[in-house]
ROVO-487798 format. One record per atom (N, C-alpha, C): atom name; x, y, z; residue in one letter; residue number from 1. Coordinates in Angstrom, 1 decimal, m for minus. Layout:
atom; xx; yy; zz; res; n
CA; X; Y; Z; A; NUM
...
end
This chain:
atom; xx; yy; zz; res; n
N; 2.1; 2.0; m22.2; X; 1
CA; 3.2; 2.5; m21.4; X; 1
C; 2.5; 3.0; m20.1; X; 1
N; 3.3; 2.3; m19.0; X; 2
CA; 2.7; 2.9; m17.7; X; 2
C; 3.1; 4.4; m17.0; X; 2
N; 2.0; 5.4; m17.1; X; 3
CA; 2.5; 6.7; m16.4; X; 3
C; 2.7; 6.8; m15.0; X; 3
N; 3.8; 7.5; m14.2; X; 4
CA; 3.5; 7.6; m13.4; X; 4
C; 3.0; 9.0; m13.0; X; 4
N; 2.1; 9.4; m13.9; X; 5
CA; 2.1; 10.9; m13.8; X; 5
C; 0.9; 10.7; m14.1; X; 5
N; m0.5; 9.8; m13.6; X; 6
CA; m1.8; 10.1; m14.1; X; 6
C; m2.7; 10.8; m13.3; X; 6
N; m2.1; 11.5; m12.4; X; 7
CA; m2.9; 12.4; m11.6; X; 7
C; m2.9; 13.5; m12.3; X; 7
N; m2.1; 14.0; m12.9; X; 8
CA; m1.6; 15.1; m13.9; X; 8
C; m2.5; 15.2; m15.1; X; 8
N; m3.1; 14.1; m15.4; X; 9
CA; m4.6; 14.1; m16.6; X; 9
C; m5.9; 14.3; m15.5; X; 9
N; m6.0; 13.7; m14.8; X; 10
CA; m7.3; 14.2; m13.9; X; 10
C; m6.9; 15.9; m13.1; X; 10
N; m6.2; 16.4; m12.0; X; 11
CA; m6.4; 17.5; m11.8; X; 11
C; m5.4; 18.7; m12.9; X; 11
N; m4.8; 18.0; m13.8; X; 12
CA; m3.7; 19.6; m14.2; X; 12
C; m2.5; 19.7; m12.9; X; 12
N; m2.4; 18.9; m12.1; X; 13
CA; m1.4; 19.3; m11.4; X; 13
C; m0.3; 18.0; m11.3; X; 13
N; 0.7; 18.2; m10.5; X; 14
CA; 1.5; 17.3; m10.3; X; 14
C; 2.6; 17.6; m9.2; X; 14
N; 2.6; 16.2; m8.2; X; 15
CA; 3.6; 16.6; m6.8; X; 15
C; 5.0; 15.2; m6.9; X; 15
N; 5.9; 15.6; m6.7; X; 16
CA; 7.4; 14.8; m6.1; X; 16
C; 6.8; 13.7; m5.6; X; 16
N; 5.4; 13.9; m4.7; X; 17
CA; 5.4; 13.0; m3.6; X; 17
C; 4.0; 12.1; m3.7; X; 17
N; 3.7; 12.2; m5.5; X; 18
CA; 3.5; 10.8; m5.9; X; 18
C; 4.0; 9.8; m6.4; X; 18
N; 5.3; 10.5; m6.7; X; 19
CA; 6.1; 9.4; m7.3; X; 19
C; 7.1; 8.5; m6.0; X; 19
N; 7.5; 7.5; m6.5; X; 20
CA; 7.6; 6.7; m5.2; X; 20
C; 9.0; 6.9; m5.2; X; 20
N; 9.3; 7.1; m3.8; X; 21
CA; 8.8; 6.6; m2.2; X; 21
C; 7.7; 7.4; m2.0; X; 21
N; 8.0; 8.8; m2.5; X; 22
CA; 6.8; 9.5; m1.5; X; 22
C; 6.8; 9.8; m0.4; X; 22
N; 6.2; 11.0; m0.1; X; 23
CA; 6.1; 11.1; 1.3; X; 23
C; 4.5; 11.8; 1.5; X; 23
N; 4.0; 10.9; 2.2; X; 24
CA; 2.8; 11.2; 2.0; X; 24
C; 1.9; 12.2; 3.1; X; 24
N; 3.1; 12.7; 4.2; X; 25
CA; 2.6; 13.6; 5.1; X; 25
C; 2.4; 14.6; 4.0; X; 25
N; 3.6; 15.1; 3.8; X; 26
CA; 4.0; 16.3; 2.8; X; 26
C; 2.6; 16.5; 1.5; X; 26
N; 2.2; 14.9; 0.6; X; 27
CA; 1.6; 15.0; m0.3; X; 27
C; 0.1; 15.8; 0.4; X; 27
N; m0.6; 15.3; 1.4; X; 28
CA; m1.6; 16.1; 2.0; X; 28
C; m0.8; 17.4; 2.5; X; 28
N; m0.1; 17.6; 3.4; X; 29
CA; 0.4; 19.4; 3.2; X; 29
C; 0.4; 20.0; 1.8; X; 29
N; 1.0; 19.5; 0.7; X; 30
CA; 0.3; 20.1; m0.5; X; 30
C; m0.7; 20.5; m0.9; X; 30
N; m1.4; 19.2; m1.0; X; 31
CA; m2.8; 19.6; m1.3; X; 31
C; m3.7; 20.6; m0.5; X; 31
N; m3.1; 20.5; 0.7; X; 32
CA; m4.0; 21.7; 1.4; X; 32
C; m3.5; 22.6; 1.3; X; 32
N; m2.1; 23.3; 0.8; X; 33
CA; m1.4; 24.4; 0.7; X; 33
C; m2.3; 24.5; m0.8; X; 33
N; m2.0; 24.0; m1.5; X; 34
CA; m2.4; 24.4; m3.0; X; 34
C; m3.8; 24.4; m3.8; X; 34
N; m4.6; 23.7; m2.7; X; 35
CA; m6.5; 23.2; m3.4; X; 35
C; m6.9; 23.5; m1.9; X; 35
N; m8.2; 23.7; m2.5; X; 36
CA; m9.3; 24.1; m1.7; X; 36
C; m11.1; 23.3; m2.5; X; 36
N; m10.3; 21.8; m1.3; X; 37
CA; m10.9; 20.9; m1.8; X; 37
C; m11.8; 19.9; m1.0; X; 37
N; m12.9; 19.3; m1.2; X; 38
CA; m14.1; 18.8; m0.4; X; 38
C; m13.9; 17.2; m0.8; X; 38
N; m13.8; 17.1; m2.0; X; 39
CA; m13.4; 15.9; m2.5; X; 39
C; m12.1; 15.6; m4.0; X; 39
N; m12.1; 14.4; m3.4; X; 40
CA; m10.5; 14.4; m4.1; X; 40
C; m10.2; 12.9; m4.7; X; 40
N; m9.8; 12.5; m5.8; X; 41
CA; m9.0; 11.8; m6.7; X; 41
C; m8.2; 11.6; m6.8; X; 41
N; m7.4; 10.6; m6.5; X; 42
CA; m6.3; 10.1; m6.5; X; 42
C; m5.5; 9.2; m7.6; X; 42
N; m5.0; 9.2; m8.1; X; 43
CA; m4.7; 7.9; m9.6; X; 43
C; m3.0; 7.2; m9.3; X; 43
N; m2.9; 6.4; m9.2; X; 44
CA; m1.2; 6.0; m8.9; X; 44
C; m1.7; 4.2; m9.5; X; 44
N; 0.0; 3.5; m8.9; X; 45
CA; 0.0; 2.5; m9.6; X; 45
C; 0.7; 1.8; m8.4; X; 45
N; 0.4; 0.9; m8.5; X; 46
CA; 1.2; m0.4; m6.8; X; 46
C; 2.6; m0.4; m6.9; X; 46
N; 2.9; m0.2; m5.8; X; 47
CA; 2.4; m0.5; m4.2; X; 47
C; 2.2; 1.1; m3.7; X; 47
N; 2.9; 1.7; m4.2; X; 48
CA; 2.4; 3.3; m3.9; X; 48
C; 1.1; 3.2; m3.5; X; 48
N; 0.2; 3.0; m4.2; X; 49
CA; m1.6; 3.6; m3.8; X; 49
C; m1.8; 2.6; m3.0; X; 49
N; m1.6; 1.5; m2.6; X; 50
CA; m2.4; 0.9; m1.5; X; 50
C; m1.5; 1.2; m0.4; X; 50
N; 0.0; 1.7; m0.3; X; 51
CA; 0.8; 2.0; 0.7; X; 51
C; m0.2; 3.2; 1.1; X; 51
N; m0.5; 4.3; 0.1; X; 52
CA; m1.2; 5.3; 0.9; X; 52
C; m2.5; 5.2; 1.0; X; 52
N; m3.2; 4.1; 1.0; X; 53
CA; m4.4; 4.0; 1.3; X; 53
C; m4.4; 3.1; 3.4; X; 53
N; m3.0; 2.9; 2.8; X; 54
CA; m3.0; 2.3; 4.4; X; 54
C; m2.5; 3.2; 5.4; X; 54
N; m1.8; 3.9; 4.7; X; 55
CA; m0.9; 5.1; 5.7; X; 55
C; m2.5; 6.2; 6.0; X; 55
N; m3.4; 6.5; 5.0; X; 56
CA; m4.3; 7.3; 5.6; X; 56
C; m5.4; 6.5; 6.9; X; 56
N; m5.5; 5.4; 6.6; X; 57
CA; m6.5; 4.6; 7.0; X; 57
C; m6.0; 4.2; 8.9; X; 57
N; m4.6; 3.9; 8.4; X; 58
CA; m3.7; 3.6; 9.9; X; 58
C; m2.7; 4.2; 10.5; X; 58
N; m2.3; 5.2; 9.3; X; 59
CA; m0.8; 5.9; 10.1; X; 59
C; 0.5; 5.5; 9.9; X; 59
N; 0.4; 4.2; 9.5; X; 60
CA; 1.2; 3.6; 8.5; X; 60
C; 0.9; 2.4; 7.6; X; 60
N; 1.9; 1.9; 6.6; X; 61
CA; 1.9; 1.2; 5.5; X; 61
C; 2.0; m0.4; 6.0; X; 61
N; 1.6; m0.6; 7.2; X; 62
CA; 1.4; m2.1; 7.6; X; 62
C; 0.4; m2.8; 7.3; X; 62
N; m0.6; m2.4; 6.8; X; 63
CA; m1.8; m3.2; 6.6; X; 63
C; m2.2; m3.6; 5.2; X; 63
N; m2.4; m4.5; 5.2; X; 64
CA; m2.1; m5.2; 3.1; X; 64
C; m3.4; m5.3; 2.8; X; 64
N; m3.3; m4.5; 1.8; X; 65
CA; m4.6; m4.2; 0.7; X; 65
C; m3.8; m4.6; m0.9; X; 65
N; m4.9; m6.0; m1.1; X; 66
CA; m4.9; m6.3; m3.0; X; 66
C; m5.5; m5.2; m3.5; X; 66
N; m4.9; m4.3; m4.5; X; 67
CA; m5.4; m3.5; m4.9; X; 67
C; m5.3; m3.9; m6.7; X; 67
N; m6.7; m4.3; m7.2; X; 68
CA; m6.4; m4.9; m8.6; X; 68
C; m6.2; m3.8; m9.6; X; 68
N; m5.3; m3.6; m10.9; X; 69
CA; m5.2; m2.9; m11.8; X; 69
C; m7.0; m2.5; m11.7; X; 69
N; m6.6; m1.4; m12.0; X; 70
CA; m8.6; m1.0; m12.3; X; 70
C; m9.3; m0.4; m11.1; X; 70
N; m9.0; m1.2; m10.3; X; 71
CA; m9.5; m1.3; m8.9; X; 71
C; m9.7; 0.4; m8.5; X; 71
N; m10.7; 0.6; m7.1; X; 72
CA; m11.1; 1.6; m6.9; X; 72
C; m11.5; 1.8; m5.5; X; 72
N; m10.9; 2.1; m4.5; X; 73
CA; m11.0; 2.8; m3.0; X; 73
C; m11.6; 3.5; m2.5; X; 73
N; m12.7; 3.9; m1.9; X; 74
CA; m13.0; 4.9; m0.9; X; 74
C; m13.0; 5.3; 0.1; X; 74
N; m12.7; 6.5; 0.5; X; 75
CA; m12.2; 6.9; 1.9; X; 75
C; m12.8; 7.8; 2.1; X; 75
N; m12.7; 8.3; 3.7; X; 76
CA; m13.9; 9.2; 3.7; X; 76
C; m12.7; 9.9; 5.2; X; 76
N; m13.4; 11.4; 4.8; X; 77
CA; m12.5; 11.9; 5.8; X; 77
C; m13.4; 13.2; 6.6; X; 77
N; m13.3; 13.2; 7.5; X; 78
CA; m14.0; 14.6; 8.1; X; 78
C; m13.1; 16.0; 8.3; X; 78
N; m11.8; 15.7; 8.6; X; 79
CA; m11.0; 16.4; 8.4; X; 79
C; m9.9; 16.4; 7.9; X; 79
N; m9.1; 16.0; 6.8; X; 80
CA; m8.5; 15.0; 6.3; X; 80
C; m6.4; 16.6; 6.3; X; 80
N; m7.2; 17.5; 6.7; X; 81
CA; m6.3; 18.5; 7.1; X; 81
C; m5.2; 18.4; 8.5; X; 81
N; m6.5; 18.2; 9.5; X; 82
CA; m6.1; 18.4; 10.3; X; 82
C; m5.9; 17.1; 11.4; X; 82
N; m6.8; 16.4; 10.9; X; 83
CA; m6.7; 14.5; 11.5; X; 83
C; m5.3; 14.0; 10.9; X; 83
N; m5.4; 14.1; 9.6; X; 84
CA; m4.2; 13.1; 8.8; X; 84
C; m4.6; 11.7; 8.5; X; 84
N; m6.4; 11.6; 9.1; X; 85
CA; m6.3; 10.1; 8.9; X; 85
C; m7.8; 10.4; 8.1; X; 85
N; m7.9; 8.6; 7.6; X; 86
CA; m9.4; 8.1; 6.6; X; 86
C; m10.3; 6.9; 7.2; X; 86
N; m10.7; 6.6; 6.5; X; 87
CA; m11.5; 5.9; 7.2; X; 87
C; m12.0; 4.9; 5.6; X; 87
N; m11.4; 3.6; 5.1; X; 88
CA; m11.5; 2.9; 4.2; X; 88
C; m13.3; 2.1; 4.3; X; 88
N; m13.8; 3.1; 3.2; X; 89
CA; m15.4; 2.8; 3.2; X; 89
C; m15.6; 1.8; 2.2; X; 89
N; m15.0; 1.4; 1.3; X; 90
CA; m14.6; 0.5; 0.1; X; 90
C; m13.8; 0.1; m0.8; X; 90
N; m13.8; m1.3; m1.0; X; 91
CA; m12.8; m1.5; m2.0; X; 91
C; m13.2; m1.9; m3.1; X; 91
N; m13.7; m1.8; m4.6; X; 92
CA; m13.7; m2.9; m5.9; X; 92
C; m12.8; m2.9; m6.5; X; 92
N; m12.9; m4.0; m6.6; X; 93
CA; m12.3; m5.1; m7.8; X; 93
C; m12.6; m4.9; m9.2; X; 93
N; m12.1; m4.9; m10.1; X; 94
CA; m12.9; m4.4; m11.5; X; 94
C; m13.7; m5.6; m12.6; X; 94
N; m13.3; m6.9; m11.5; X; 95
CA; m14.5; m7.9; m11.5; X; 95
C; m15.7; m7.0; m10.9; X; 95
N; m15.6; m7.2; m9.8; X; 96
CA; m17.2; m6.8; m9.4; X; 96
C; m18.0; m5.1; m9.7; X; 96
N; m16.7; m4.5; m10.7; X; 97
CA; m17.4; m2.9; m11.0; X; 97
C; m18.7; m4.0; m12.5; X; 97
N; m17.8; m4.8; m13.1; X; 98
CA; m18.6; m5.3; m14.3; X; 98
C; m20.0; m5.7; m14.0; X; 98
N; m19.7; m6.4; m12.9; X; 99
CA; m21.0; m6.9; m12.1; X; 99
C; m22.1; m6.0; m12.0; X; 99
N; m21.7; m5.3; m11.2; X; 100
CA; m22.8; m4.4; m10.8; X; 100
C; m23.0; m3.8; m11.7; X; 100
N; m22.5; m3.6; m13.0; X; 101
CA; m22.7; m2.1; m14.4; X; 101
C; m23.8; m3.1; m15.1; X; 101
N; m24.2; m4.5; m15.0; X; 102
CA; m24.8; m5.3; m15.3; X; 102
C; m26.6; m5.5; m15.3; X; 102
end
């Protein structure tokens, strides 16, 4: 069964504005209202998570990212409060996580 509530097993928490549509200004106003946080985890399921990997990355959801079941993002932010934006440092595939665990 697919959750859409798997952020909810990694931090104990849970926001409206993972579940889709979402609004993903708001989802970062939360997190910075409610955590006091350096780094952060994210868990969702398509198109949601690559929508907001592109909305942080560009500002909006125009830019197409294959994001495979499994698959795994990094972003990197210096101010991720006060910018609103990321900076997409990688993408795997859960082909190539096997590879490299190799």
């Amino acid at each position: 069964m697919r959750s859409p509530f798997l952020g909810v097993f990694l931090t104990n928490a849970f926001s409206d504005n993972l579940i889709p549509p979402g609004n993903f200004e708001n989802l970062i106003s939360e997190i910075h209202e409610k955590y006091n946080v350096t780094n952060l985890a994210l868990v969702g399921h398509e198109p949601m998570l690559s929508s907001l990997i592109s909305w942080l990355a560009t500002g909006n959801t125009d830019m197409r990212i294959i994001l495979k079941k499994g698959g795994v993002a990094c972003l990197l932010a210096d101010n991720l409060y006060q910018d609103g934006r990321a900076t997409l440092e990688w993408l795997l595939t859960p082909a190539l996580m096997v590879e490299l665990s190799k």
